[in-house]
N, CA, C and O atoms as CSV, one atom per row, in Angstrom:
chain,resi,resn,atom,element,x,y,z
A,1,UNK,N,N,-115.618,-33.696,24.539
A,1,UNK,CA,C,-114.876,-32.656,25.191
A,1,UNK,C,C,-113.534,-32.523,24.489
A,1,UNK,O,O,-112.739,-33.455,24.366
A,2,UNK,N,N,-113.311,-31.033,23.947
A,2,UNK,CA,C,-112.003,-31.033,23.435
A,2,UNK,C,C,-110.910,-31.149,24.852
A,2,UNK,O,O,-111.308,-31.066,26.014
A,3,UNK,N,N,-109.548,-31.348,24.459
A,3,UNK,CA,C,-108.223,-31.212,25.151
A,3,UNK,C,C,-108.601,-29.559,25.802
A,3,UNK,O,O,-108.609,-29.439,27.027
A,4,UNK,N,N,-108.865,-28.487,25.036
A,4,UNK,CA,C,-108.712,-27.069,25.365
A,4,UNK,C,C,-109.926,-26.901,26.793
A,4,UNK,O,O,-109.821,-26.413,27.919
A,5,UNK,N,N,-110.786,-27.420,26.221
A,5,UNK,CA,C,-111.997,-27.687,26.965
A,5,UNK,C,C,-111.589,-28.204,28.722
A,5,UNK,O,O,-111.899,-27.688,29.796
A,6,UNK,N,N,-110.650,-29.619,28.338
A,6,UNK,CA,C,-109.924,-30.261,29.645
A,6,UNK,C,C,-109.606,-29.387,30.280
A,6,UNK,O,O,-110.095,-29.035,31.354
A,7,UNK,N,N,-108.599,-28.842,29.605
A,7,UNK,CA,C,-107.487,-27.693,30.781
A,7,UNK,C,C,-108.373,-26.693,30.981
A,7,UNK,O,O,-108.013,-25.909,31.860
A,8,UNK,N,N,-109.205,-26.497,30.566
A,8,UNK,CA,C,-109.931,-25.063,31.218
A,8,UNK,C,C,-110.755,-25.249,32.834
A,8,UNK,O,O,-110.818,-24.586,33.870
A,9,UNK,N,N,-111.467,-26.926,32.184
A,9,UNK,CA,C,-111.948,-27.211,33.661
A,9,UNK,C,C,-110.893,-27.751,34.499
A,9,UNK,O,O,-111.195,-27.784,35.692
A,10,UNK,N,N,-109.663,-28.210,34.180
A,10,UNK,CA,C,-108.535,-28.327,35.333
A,10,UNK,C,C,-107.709,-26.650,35.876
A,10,UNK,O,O,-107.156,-26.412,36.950
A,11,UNK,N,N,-107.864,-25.934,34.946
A,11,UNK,CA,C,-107.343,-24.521,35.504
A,11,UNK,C,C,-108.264,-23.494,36.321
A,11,UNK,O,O,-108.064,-23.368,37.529
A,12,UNK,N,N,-109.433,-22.639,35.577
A,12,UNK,CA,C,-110.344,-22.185,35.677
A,12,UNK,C,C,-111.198,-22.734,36.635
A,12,UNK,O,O,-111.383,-22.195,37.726
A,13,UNK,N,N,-111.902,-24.116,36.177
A,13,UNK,CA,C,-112.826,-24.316,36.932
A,13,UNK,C,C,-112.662,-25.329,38.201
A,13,UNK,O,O,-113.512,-25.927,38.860
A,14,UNK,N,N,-111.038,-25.285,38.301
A,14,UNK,CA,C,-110.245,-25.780,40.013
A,14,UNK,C,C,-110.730,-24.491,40.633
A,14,UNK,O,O,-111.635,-24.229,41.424
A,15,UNK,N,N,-109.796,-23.762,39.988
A,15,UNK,CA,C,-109.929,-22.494,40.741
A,15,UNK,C,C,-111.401,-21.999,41.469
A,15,UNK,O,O,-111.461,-21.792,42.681
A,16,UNK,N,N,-112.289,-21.877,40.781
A,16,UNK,CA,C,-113.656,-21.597,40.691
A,16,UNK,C,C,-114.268,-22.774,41.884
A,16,UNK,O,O,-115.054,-22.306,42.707
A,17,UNK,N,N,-113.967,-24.108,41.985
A,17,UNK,CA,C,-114.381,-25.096,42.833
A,17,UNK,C,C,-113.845,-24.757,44.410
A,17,UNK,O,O,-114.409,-24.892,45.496
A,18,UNK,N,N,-112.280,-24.174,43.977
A,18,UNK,CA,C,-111.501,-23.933,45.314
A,18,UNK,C,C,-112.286,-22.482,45.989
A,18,UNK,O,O,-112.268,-22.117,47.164
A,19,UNK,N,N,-112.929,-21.854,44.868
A,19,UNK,CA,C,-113.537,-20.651,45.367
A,19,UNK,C,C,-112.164,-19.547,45.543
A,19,UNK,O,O,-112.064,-18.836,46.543
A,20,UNK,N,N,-111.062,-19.524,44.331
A,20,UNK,CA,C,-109.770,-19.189,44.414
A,20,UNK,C,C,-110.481,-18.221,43.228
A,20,UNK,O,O,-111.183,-18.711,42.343
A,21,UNK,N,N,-110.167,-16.614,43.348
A,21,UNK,CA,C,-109.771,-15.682,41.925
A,21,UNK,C,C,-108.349,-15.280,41.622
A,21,UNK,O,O,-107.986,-14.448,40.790
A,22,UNK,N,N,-107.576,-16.032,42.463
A,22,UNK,CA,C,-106.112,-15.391,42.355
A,22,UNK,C,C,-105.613,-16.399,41.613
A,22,UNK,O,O,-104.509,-16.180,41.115
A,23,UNK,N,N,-106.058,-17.323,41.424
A,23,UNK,CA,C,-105.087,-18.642,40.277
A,23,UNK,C,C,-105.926,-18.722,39.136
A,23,UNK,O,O,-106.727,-17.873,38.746
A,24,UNK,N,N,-105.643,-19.906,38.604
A,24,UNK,CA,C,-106.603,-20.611,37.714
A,24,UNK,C,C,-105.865,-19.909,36.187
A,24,UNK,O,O,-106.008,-20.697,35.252
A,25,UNK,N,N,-105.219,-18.769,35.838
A,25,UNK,CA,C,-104.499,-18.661,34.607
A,25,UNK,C,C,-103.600,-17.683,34.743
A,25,UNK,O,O,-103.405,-16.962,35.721
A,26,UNK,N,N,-102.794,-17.707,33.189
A,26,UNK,CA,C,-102.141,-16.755,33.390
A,26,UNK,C,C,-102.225,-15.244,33.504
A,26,UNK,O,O,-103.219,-14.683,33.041
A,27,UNK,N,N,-101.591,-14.780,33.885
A,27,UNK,CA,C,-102.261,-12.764,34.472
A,27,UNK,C,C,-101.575,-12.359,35.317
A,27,UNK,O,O,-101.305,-12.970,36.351
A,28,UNK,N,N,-101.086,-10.983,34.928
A,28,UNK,CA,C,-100.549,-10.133,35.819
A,28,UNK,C,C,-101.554,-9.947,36.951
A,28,UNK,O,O,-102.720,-9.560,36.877
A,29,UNK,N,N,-100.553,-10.456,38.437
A,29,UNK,CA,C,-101.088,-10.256,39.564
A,29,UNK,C,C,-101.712,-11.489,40.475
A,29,UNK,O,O,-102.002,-11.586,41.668
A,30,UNK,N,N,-101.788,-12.480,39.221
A,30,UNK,CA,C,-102.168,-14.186,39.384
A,30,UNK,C,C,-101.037,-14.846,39.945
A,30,UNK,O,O,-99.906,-14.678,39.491
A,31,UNK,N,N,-101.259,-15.500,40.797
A,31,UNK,CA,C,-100.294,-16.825,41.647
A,31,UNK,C,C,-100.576,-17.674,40.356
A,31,UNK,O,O,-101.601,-18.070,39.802
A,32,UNK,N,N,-98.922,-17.811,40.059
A,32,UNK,CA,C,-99.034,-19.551,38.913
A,32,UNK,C,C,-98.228,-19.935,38.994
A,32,UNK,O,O,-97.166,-19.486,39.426
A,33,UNK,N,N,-98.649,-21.437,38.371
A,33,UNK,CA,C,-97.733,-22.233,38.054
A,33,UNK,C,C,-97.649,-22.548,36.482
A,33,UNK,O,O,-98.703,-22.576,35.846
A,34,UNK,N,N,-96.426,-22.786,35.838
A,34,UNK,CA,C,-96.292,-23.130,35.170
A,34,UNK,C,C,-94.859,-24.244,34.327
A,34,UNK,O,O,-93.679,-24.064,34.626
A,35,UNK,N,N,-95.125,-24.881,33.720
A,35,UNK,CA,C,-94.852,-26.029,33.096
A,35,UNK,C,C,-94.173,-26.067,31.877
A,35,UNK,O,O,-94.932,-25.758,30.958
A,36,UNK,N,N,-93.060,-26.319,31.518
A,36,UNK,CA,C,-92.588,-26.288,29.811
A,36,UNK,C,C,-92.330,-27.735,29.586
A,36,UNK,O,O,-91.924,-28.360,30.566
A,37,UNK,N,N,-92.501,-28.400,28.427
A,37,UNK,CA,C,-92.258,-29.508,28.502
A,37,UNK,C,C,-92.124,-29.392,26.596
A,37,UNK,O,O,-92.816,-28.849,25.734
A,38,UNK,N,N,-90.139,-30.679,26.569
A,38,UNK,CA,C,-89.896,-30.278,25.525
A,38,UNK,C,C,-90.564,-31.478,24.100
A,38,UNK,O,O,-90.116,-32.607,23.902
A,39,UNK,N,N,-91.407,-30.982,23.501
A,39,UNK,CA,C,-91.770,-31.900,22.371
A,39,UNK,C,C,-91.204,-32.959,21.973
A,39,UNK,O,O,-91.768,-34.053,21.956
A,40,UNK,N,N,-89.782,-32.711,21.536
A,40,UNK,CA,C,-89.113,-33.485,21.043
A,40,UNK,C,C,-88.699,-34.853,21.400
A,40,UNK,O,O,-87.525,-35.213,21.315
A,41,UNK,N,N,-89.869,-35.788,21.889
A,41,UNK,CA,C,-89.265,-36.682,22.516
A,41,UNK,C,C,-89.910,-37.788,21.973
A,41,UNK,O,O,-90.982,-37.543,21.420
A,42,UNK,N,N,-89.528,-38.952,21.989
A,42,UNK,CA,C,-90.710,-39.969,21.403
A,42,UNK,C,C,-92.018,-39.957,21.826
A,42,UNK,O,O,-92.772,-40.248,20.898
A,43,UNK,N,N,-92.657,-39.706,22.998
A,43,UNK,CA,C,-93.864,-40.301,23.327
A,43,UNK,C,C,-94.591,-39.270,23.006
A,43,UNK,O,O,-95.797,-39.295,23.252
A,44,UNK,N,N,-93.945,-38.065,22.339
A,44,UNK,CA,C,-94.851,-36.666,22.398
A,44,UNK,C,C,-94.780,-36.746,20.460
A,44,UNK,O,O,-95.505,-36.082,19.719
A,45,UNK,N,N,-93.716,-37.731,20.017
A,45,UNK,CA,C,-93.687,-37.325,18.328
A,45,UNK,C,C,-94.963,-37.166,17.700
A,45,UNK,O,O,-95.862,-37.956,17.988
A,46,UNK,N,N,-95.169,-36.180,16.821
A,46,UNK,CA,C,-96.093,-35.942,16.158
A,46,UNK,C,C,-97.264,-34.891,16.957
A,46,UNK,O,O,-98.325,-34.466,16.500
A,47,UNK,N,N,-96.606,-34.640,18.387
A,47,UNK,CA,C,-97.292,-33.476,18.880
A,47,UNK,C,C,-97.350,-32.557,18.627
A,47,UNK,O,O,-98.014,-31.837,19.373
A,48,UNK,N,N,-96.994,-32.215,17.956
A,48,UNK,CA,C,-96.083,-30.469,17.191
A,48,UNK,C,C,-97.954,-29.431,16.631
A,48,UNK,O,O,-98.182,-28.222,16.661
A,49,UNK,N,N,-98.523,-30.150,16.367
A,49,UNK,CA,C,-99.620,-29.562,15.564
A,49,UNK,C,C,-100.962,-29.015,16.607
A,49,UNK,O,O,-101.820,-28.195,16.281
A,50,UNK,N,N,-100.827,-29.845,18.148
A,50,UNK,CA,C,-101.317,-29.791,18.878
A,50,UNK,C,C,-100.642,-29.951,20.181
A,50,UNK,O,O,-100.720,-31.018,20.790
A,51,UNK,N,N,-99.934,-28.866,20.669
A,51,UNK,CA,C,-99.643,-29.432,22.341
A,51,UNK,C,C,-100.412,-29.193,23.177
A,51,UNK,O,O,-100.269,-29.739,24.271
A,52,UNK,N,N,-101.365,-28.401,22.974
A,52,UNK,CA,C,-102.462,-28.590,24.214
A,52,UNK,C,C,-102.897,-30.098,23.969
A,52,UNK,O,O,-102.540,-30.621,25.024
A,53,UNK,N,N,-103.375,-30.951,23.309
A,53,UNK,CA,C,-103.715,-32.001,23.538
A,53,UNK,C,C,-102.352,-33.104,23.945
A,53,UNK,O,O,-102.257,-33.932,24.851
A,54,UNK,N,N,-101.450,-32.732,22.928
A,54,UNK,CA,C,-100.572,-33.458,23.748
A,54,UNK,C,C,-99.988,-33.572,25.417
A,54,UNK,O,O,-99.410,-34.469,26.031
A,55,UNK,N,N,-100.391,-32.377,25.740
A,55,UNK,CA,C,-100.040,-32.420,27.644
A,55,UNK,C,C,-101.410,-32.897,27.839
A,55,UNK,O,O,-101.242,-33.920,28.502
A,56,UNK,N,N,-102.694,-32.753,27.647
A,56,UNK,CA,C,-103.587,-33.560,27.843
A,56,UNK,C,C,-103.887,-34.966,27.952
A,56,UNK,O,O,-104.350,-35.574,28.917
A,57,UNK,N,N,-103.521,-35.427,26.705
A,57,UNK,CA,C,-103.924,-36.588,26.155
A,57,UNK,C,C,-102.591,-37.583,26.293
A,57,UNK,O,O,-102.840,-38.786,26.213
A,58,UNK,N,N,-101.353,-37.236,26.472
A,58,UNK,CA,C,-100.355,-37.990,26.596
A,58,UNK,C,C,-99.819,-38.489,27.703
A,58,UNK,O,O,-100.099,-37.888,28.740
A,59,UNK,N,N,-99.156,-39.377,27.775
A,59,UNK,CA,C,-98.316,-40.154,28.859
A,59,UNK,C,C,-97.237,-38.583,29.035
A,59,UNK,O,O,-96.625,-38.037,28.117
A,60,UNK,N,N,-97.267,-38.278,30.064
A,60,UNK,CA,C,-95.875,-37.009,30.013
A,60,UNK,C,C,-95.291,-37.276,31.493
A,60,UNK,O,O,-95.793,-36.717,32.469
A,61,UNK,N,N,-94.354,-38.038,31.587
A,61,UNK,CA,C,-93.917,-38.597,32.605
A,61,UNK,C,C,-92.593,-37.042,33.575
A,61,UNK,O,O,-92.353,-36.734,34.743
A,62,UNK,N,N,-92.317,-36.744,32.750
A,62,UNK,CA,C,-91.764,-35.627,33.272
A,62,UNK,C,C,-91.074,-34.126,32.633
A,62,UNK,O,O,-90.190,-34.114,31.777
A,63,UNK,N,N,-91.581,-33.108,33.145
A,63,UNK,CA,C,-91.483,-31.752,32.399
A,63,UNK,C,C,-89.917,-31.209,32.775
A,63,UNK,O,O,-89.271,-31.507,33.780
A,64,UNK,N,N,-89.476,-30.257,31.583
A,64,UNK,CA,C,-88.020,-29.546,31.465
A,64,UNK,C,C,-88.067,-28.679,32.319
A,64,UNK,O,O,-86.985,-28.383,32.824
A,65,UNK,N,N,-89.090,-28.075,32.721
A,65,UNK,CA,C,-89.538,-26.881,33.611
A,65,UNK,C,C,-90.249,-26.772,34.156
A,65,UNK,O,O,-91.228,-27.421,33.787
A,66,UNK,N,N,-90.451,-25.909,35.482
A,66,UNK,CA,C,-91.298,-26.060,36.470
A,66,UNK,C,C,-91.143,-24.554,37.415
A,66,UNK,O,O,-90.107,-24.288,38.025
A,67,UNK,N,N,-92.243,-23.740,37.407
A,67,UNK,CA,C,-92.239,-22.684,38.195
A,67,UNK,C,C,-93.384,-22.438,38.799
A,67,UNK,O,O,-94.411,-22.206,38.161
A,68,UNK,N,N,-93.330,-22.462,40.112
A,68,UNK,CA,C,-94.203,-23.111,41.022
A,68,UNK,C,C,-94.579,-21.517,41.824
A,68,UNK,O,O,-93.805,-21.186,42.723
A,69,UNK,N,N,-95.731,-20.586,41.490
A,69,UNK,CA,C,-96.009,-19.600,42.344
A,69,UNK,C,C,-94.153,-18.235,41.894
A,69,UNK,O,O,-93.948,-17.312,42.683
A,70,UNK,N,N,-93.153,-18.433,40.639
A,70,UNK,CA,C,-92.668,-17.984,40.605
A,70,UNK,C,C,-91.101,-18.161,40.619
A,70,UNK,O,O,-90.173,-17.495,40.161
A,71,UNK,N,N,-91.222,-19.728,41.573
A,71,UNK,CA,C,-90.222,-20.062,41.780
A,71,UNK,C,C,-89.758,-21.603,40.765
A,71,UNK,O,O,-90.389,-22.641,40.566
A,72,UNK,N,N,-88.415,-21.154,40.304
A,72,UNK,CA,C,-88.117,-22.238,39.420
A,72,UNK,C,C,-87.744,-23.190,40.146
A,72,UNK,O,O,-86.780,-23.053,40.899
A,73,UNK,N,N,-88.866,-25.047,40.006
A,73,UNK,CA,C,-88.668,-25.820,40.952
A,73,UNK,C,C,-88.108,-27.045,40.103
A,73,UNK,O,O,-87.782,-28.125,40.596
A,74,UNK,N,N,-88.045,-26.721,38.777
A,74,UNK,CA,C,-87.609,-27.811,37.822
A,74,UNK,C,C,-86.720,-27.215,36.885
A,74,UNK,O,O,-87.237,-26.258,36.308
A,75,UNK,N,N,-85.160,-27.555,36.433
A,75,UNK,CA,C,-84.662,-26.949,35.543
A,75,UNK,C,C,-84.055,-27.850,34.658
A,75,UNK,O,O,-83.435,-28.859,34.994
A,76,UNK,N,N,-84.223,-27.511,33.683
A,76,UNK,CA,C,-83.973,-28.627,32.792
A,76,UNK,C,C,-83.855,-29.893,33.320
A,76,UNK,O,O,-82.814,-30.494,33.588
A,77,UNK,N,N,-85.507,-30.418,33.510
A,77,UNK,CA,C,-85.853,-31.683,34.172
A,77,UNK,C,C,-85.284,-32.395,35.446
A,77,UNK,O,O,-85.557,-33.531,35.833
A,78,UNK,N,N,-84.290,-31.332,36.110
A,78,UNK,CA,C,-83.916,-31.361,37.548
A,78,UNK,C,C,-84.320,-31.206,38.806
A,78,UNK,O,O,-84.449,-29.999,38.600
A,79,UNK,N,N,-84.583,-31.295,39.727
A,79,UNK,CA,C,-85.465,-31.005,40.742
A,79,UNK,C,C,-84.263,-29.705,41.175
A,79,UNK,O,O,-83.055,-29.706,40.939
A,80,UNK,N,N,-84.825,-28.992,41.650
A,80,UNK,CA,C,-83.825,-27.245,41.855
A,80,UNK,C,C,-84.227,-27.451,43.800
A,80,UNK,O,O,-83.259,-27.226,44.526
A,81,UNK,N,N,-85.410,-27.802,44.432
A,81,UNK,CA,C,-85.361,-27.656,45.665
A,81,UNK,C,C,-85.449,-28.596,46.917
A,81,UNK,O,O,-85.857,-28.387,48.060
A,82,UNK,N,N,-84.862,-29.835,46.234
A,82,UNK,CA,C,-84.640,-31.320,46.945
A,82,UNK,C,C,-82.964,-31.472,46.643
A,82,UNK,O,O,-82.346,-30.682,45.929
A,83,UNK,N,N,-82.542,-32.285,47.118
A,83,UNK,CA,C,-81.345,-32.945,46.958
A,83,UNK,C,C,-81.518,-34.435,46.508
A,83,UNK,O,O,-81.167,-35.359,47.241
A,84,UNK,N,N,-82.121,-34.648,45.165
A,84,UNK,CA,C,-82.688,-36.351,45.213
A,84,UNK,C,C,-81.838,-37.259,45.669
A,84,UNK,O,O,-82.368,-38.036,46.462
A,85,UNK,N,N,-80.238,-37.527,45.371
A,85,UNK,CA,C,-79.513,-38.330,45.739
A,85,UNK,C,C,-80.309,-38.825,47.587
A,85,UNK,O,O,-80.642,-39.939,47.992
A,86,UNK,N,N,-80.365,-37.578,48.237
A,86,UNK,CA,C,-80.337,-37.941,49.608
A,86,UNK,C,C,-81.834,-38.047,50.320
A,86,UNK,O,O,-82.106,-38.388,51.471
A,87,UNK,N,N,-82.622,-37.679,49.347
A,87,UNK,CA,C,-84.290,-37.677,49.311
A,87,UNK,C,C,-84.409,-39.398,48.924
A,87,UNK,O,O,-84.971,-40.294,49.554
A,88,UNK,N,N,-83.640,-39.443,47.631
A,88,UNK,CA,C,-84.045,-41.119,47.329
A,88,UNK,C,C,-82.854,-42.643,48.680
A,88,UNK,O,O,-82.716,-43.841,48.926
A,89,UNK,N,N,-82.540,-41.725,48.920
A,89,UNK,CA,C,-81.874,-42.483,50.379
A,89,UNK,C,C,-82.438,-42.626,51.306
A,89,UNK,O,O,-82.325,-43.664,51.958
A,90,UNK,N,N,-83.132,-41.750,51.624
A,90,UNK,CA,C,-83.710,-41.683,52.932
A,90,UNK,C,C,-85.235,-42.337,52.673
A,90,UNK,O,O,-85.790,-42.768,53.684
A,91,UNK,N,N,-85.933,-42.440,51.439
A,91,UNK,CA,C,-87.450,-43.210,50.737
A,91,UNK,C,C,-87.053,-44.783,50.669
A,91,UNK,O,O,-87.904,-45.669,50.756
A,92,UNK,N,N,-85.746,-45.016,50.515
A,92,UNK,CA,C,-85.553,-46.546,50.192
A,92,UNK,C,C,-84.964,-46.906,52.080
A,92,UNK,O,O,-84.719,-48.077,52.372
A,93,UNK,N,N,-84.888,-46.362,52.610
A,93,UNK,CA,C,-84.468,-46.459,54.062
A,93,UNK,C,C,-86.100,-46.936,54.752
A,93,UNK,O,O,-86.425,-47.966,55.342
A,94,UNK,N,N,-86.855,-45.782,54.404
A,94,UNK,CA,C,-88.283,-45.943,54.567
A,94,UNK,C,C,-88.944,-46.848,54.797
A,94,UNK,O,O,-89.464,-47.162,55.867
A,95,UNK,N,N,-89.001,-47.578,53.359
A,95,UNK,CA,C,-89.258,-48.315,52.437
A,95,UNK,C,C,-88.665,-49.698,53.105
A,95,UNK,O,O,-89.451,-50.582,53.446
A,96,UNK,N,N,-87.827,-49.785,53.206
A,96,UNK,CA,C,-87.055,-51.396,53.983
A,96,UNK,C,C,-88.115,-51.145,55.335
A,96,UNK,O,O,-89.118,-51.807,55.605
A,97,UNK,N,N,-87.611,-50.094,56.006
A,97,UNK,CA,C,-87.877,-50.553,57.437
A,97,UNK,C,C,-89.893,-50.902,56.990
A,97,UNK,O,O,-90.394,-51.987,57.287
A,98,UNK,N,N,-90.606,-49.943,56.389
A,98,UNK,CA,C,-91.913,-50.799,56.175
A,98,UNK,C,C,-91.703,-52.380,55.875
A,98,UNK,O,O,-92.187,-53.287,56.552
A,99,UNK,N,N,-91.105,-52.491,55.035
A,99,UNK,CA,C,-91.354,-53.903,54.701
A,99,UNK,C,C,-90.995,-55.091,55.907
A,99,UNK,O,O,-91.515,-56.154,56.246
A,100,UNK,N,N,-89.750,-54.251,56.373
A,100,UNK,CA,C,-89.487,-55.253,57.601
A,100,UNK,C,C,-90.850,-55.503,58.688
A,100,UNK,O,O,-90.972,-56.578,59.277
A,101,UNK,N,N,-91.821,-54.394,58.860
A,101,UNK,CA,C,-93.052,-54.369,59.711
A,101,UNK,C,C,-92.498,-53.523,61.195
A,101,UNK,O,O,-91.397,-52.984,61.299
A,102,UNK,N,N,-93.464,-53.567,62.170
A,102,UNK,CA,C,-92.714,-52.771,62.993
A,102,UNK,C,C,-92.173,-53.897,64.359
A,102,UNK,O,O,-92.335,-55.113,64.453
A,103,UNK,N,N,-91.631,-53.123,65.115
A,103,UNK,CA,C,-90.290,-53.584,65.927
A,103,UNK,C,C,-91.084,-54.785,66.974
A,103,UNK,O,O,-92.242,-54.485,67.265
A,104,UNK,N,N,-90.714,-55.708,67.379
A,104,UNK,CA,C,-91.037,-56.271,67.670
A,104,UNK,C,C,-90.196,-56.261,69.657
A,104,UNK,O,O,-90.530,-57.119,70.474
């Protein structure tokens, strides 16, 4: 199976499983999402000749961009519709009280 091959059955043939004709690629009139992610980084070096396989086939721990149905939800690798400072406060708050178990 090529990389091109991958994303077709993760785009197309989601869509097609979800029984969805309004997603699955790009097109005027299509609900999407889409993804930019910048090459230039070590774990992607030597991707340049192939980035469809490289978003495939690679470790890609996190994208520059993110537009989710239209809306920009990642900007230059930022989260645009959380507040993380106070998102990752309130997960490590969480996070203790699990570990502590519950109230006794």
């Amino acid at each position: 199976m090529t990389a091109r091959e991958a994303l077709e059955i993760g785009t197309l043939g989601g869509a097609e499983v979800l029984g969805r004709d309004d997603v699955g690629c790009l097109a005027p009139g299509m609900s999407a999402d889409l993804i930019a992610i910048n090459l230039d980084r070590p774990a992607l070096a030597g991707a340049e000749h192939d980035p469809v396989a490289a978003l495939v086939l690679c470790q890609i721990d996190a994208v520059d961009y993110s537009f989710i149905n239209g809306r920009r939800v990642v900007d230059r690798g930022a989260l645009t519709t959380v507040e993380l400072p106070r998102l990752l406060q309130q997960t490590r708050r969480l996070a203790a009280d699990m570990v502590r178990g519950p109230l006794r």
